[in-house]
C-alpha positions as CSV (number, residue, x, y, z in Angstrom):
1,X,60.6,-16.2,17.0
2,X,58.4,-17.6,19.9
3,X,61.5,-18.1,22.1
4,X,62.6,-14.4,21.3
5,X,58.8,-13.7,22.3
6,X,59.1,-14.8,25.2
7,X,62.2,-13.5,26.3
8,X,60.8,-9.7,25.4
9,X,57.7,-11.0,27.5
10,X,59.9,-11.7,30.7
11,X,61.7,-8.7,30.2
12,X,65.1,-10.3,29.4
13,X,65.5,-8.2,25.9
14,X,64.1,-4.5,25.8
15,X,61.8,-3.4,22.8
16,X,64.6,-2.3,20.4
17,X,66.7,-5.3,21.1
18,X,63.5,-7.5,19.9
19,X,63.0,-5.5,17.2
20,X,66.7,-6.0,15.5
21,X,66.6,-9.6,16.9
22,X,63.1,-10.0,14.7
23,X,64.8,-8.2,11.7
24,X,67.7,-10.6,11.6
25,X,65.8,-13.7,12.2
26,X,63.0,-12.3,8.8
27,X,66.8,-11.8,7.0
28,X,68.3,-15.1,7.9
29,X,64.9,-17.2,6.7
30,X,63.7,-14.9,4.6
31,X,60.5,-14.2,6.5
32,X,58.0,-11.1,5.2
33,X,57.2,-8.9,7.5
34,X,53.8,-8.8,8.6
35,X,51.3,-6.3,7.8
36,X,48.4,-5.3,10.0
37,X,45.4,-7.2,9.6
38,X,43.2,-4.7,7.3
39,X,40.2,-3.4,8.1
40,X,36.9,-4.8,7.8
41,X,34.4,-3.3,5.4
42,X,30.9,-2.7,6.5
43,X,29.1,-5.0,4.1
44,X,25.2,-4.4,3.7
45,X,23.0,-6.7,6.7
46,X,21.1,-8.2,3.9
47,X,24.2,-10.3,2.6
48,X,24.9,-13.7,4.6
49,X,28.4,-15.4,4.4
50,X,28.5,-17.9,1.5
51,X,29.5,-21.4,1.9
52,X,32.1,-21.4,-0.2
53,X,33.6,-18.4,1.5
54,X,33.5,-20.3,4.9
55,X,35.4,-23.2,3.0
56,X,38.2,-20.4,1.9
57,X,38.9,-19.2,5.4
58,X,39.0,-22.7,6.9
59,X,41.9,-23.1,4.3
60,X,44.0,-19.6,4.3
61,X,43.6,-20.7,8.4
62,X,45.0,-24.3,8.1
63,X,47.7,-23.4,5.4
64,X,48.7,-20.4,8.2
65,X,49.1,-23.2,10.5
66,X,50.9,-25.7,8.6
67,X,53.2,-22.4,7.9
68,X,53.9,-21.0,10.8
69,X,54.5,-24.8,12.2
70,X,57.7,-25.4,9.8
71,X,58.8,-21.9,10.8
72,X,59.1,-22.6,14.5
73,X,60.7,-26.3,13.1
74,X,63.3,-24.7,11.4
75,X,63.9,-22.0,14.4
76,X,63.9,-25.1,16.4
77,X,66.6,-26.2,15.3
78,X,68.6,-23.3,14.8
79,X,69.7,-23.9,18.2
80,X,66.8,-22.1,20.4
81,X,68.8,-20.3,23.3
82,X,71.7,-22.0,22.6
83,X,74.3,-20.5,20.5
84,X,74.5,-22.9,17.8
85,X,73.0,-25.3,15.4
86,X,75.3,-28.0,17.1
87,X,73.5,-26.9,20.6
88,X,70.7,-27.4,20.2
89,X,70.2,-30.6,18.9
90,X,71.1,-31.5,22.5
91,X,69.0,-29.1,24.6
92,X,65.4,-29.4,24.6
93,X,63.4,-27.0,22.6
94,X,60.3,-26.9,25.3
95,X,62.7,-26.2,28.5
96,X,66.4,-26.1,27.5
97,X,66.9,-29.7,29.3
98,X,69.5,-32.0,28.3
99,X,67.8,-35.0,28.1
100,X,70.8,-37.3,28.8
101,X,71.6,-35.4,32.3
102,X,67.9,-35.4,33.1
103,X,67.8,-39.3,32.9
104,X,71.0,-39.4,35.0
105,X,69.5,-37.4,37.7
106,X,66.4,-39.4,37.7
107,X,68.0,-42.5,38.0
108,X,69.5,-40.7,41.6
109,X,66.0,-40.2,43.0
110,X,63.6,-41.5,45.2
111,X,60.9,-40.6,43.4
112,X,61.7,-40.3,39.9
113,X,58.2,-39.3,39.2
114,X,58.7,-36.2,41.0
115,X,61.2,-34.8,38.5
116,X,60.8,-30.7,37.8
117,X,63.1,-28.7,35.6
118,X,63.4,-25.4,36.7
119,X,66.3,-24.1,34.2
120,X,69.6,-25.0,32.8
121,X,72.2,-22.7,31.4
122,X,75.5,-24.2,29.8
123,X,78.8,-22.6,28.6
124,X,80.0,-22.1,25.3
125,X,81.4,-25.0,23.0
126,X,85.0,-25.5,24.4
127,X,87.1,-28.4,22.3
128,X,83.5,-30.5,21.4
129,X,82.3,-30.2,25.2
130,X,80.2,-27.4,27.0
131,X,80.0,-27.4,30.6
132,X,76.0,-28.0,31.5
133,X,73.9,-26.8,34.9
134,X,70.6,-28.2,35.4
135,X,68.9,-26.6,38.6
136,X,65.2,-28.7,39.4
137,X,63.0,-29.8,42.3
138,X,62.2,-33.3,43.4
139,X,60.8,-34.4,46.6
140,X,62.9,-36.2,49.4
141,X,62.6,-38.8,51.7
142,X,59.9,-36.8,54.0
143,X,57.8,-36.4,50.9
144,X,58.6,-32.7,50.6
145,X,60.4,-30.9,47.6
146,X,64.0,-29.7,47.7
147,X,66.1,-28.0,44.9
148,X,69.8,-29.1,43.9
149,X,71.8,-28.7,40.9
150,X,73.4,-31.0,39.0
151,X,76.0,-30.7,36.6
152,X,77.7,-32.5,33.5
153,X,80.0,-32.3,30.8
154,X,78.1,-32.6,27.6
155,X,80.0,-34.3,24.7
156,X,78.4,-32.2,21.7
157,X,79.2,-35.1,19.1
158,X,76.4,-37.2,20.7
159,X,74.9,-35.3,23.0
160,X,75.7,-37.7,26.3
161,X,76.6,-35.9,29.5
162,X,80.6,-37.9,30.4
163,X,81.1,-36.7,34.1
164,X,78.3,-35.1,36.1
165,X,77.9,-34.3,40.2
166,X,75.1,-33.6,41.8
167,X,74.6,-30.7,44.3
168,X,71.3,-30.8,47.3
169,X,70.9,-27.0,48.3
């Protein structure tokens, strides 16, 4: 749901393409829909918040948490981005990195330190393999940045990239 969020939020899915998106995903894991919050009742200045109702909020607020943390777990693994469950047990779920052809290109560098993801987009599962682009930044030898690309075959079995290049632009 947060990754759908922030696609509508960069303005990669329109409003109405969110809103069947969100529909299917409440379907799929059975997920209420959320009401507004309701309205707060006036309640008479002489009356101070009791203890024990402090205690109750701190509860219904951690127990929202702990929920809404195994919900984006199990959307997690669905597969983020990626088009299956299969997927995404390979790509990152914080920047849709494969870990294996981010080590390989940091083992290339100068400065492995200077390592920045900027994106990576892969094809669809082809025969247990899926063709993997990783565009980032590191810095060169004059100490400033440069972009390239690499890209890797991605075994989907065990997530290890087989046969990669790498591409300075």
């Amino acid at each position: 749901m947060a990754d759908l969020t922030a696609m509508r939020a960069r303005g990669d899915v329109d409003q109405s393409d969110f809103e069947a998106a969100r529909d299917i995903l409440r379907k799929r894991y059975r997920v209420a829909a959320q009401s507004p919050p309701p309205k707060p009742q006036a309640q008479p200045a002489a009356s101070a918040t009791s203890v024990s109702d402090v205690g109750r909020n701190k509860r219904v607020g951690v127990t929202l948490a702990i929920l809404f943390a195994v919900f984006a777990a199990s959307k997690a693994c669905s597969g983020s981005d990626h088009a299956s469950i299969e997927a995404g047990k390979c790509f990152s779920v914080w920047d849709g990195s494969s870990s294996d052809l981010v080590a390989k290109v940091k083992d290339r560098l100068r400065d492995p330190d200077s390592f920045e993801h900027v994106r990576t987009k892969s094809t669809p599962n082809a025969n247990g393999y899926r063709t993997v682009l990783m565009e980032y930044r590191a810095k060169n030898g004059f100490g400033g940045y440069n972009t390239a690309i690499a890209v890797g075959s991605l075994n989907t079995a065990n997530c290890t990239i087989v046969d990669s290049s790498f591409v300075a632009q």
